[in-house]
N, C-alpha and C positions, 0 to 999 in steps of 0.2 A: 765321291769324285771318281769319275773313270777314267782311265787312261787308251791312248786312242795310240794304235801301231800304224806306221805307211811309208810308204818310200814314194817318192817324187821325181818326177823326169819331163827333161824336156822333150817336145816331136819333135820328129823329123817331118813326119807328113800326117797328115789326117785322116784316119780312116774312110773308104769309099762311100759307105752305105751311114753317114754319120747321121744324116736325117731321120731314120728311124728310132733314133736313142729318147729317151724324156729329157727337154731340157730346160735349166732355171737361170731363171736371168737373176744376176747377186749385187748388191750393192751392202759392199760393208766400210765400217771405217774405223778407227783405232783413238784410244786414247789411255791415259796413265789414272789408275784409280788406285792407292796405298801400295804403290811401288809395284804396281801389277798393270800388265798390258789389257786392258782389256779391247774387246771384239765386239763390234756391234753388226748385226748382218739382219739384213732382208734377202728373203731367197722368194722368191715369187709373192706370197700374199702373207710369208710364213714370216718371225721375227722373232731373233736370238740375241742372246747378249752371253759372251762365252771369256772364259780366264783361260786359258793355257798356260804350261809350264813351260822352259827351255830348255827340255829333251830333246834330241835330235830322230832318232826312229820312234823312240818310244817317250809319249809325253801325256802330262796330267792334261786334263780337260775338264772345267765344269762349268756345262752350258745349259742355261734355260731359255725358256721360252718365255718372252716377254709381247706386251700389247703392241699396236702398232703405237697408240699416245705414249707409250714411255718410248718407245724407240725413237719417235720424232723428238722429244723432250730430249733426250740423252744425244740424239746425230749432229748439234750443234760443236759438240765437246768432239770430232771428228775431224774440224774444219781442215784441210790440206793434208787428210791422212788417210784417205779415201782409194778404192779399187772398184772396177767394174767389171764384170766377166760373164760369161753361159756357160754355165754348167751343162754338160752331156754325161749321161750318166749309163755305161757301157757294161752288161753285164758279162761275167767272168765265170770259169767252173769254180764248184765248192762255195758258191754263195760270196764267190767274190764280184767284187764292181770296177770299173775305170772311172774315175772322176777328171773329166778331160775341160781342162779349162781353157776357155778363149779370151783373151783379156783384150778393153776397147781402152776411150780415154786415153793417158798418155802411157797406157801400156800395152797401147794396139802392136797387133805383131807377135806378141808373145801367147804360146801354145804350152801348157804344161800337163800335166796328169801325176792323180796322185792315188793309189789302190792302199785301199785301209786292211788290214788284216788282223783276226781275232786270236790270234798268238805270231813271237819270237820266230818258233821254228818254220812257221807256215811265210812270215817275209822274208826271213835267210834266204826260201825254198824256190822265193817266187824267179821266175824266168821272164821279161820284159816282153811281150809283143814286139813284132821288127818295126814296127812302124815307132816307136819309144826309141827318143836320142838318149842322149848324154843324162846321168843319173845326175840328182841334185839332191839325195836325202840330206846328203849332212853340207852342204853349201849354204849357211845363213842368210845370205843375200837373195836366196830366190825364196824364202819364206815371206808370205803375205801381207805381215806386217813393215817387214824391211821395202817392200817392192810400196806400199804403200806410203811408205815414210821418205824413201830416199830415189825410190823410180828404178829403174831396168838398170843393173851394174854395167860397171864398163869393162869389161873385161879386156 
């Protein structure tokens, strides 16, 4: 199992030059498999089925790769817990990335981004781009699953 480090924010605005970035169009969706969340995602032609843990910056992760017939098989068990988004995928120094998401369906409107990093010290360290609103690492309500389940909080 690996453990996956990031911090999460909302925009404010979206970068000028966003078209040049690679981007995936995602359809995932959620359900309860032995008291564990599980994650089912299509990312362009690609299909995962992932567990996460309830870490907040730093959380367990084990995700494979599954066929597209088990994913169709299993996105049944999904029904009304589903997300849509484009992934733009923004590269960063030191082999970092922005993973800037656009969400449609009834979470049009909402813009977040979230930069993974391969140690502690190196996210403590990180300094947000100005275009990066309000941070959301440790807000459970704007996690994928929540937004999935319950829709855009009301704040």
């Amino acid at each position: 199992m690996k453990f996956e480090i990031e911090r999460k924010f909302l925009i404010k605005q979206l970068p000028v030059d966003l078209e040049k970035y690679p981007v995936k169009d995602i359809i995932q969706g959620y359900y309860l498999e032995n008291n564990q969340i599980v994650r089912l995602r299509q990312s362009n032609n690609d299909y995962f089925k992932t567990i996460k843990g309830s870490g907040i910056k730093i959380c367990s992760e084990d995700e494979e790769i599954i066929s597209s017939e088990v994913f169709n098989k299993l996105w049944s068990k999904t029904i009304g817990q589903r997300l849509t988004k484009m992934r733009h995928l923004i590269p960063l120094a030191n082999n970092l990335a922005i993973e800037l998401d656009v969400f449609s369906g009834v979470l049009k409107g909402l813009i977040m981004a979230e930069v993974e990093f391969t140690n502690e010290e190196e996210c403590d360290a990180f300094i947000p781009p100005d275009w990066f609103g309000q941070e959301l690492t440790a807000d459970r309500r704007y996690r994928n699953y929540s937004l999935a389940t319950k829709g855009l909080p009301q704040d």
